[in-house]
Structure formats: structure tokens, C-alpha cells
C-alpha positions, 0 to 999 in steps of 0.5 A: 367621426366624419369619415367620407360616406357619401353626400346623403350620409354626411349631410345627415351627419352635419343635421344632427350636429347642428342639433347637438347640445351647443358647449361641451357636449361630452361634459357632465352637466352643468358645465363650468364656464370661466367668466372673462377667464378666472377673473376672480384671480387674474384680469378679466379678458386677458390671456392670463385670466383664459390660461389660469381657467384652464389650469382651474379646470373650466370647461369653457371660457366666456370672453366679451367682444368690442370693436376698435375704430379701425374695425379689429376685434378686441377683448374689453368688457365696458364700453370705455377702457377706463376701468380695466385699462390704464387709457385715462393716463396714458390718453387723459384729453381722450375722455370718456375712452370709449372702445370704438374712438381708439384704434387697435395701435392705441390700445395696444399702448395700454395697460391691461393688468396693472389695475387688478395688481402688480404681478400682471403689469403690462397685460395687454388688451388682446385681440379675439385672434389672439385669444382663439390662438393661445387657447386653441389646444387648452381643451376649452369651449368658448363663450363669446359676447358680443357687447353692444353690437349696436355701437358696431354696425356688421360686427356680427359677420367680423366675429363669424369671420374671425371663427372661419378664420380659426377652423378649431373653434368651428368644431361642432359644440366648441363655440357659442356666441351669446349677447344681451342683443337677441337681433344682433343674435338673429343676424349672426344666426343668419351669416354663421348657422353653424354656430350657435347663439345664446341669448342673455337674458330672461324671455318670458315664457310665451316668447321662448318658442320664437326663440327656440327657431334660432337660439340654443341657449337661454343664459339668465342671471341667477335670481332668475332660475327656476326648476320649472323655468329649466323645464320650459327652456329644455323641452324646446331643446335649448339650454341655460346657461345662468351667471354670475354665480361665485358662491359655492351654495349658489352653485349647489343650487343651481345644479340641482335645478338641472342647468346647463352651465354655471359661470363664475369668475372662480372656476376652481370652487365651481369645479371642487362644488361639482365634483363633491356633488358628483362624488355623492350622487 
């Protein structure tokens, strides 16, 4: 598509792709989006949990972002290793386990699979380099959270390095990066606007245009949607993104109200649900 045309030409090509739908642009709406890979099948945040996404037929995968104590950016969604790791025995005088107080050889001792069943014993807590290379090729957008930036001061310009660094994921509608901390948001805005940012949670309706100036995205839970909300969110050229949704009648719903994209942890039944409804339009 990005043939040499000359300065003018190719600056106004790179204008009109920033302002391009952020995910999956080709895809039909909404999209389907694995939450911490299929997680409903395999552990969540693992490598196994982003490859079976694929084989289910997500259109993107959402993955959670944490920093370790020596500044590598590793894949764990609670703040402690605790539940989805097996840190309390194999460190039980390191309590509570916090992310931030091990360092990336540390968590590389753990199990990461064990905890959700047997046949995933010894899946380790992958870094995010890690994942963006297994999955690179699988076809797949990302959806990346950065949790608690607060507890990680400069994640931010770690994670847009850690993107720069894997040129794939920079394709226009290939990434976003979303989190709960809408500063961290304007902070990452401002060191990688080529990528862009969605904000979880459920902004009032007079706060939406101060957003639109830096987000694409609006991702609220569920409950939270409207037909008329949607309306609101899409007439200042941003999309909803809405989770965690598992039931297929949830699904049905949602779609009807006109989001974007539906997360879940069963990527196959949103995709079946999707499909039947597509068939019968």
C-alpha cells in the first residue's frame, strides 16, 4: 500500500492511517478478541493461552503487561504471582510475591501452567518480547494492558520500545495499548503516537471529547453499554471495545448494540455466535 510517492504524498498516507480504526480494520465488526488468550482453555497470559486464540479464531489477543525488579516486561495479570504462578513455593519467605520485588531470573524459576491443570505444568511466565515473537505471523492484532503503571514509573516508554523493537506490531491497526490509568495513556500517547490507546473504563459522557483528543478507544465492561452510549463514543470517531463477556446471549447483545469488539476468554463461542449472526443478516 506504501509505495514511494513523494514527501506530500506519503505524509498524507501516514495522516490517514493514524486515523484509521485502531484493530483489525479489515475485520467485520465487532471483533473478537482472546482475553489473556483463551483463557477459558489454557492459562491465562501464557503463550499456550495466545496460540490456542489463534487456533479458535480470535481476531486479536489481549495481554497484561507488568514489570519485574530488573526492568523486564513480563506477562502477569495480578500485581502478586501468587495465583497463577506457583511463587509461594517455590520463594515461601517472599510474601505477598508482588511482580515488581522478583527479578526476571526469579520468575523464570516458576511455574506458570500447573495452577489451571496438569497438562500445562511448567509454562512459564513469558516475557512481552517473547509473546510478540511467537505470535508474530499467527495473523492476530494485539491488545495490550498495561496494569498499574503506577507501581512502574517509565513503563510507558519500556513497552513503545519493546513495540519499536518488533517493527510488526507497528503496522497501522495492528496494536493497541489500553489501560485502566488514562494518565499513563496520555504518557504513552505522547512517546508513541503511532499507537494507539484505549481507556478502560466508563467516562462520562461530558468527559468523552477531552478524550477523543488522544484516545481511539473507549473499552468499558459490559453492564455499562448502551445502543445510545455507542452512539456517543462512535460520533467522536472512537471505538468500544467492552469485556469480559463468556455468554453467547451477552454476545448476541452487544453486537446488536453496534461495538466494536467483544472480549472473552472463550474466543471459539464468540466466534460461532458471530458467525450465526452474520449468516442470518
Amino acid at each position: 500500500m506504501f509505495r514511494r510517492l513523494g514527501l506530500a504524498t506519503t505524509t498524507a498516507l501516514m495522516i490517514l492511517a493514524a486515523a484509521a480504526p485502531p484493530a483489525t480494520a479489515a475485520a467485520p465488526r465487532p471483533v473478537d478478541v482472546a482475553h489473556r488468550g483463551a483463557s477459558a482453555y489454557a492459562p491465562e497470559n501464557t503463550v499456550a493461552a495466545f496460540e490456542l486464540a489463534a487456533e479458535q479464531g480470535a481476531d486479536l489477543y489481549e495481554l497484561d503487561v507488568q514489570e519485574t525488579r530488573d526492568h523486564r516486561l513480563v506477562l502477569v495479570h495480578d500485581t502478586t504471582l501468587a495465583r497463577t504462578t506457583d511463587a509461594e513455593e517455590v520463594f515461601p519467605d517472599r510474601a505477598p510475591w508482588n511482580v515488581g520485588d522478583f527479578t526476571l531470573a526469579e520468575i523464570r524459576r516458576l511455574d506458570a501452567g500447573s495452577w489451571f491443570g496438569p497438562e500445562y505444568a511448567g509454562e512459564p511466565v513469558p516475557t512481552l518480547e517473547e509473546a510478540l515473537r511467537a505470535m508474530r505471523g499467527r495473523g492476530l492484532g494485539l491488545l495490550l494492558e498495561i496494569k498499574a503503571p503506577h507501581l512502574y514509573p517509565g513503563i510507558e516508554s519500556r513497552v513503545s520500545a519493546a513495540l519499536r523493537r518488533d517493527p510488526h506490531w507497528l503496522a497501522p491497526g495492528r496494536t493497541v495499548v489500553q489501560s485502566f490509568d488514562w494518565a499513563a495513556m496520555r504518557r504513552f500517547h505522547r512517546v508513541m503516537p503511532r499507537v494507539p490507546v484505549g481507556l478502560l473504563g466508563t467516562p462520562g459522557v461530558a468527559e468523552l471529547p477531552a478524550l477523543a483528543r488522544f484516545a481511539r478507544q473507549i473499552n468499558p465492561p459490559h453492564g455499562d453499554v448502551t445502543a445510545a452510549y455507542v452512539r456517543r463514543v462512535h460520533a467522536l470517531r472512537m471505538e468500544v471495545h467492552t469485556w469480559t463477556v463468556d455468554d453467547p446471549d451477552t454476545m448476541r447483545r452487544l453486537a446488536g448494540l453496534g461495538v466494536d469488539g467483544i472480549i472473552t476468554n472463550r474466543p471459539d463461542v464468540l466466534r460461532t455466535v458471530l458467525g450465526a449472526a452474520r449468516r442470518a443478516a
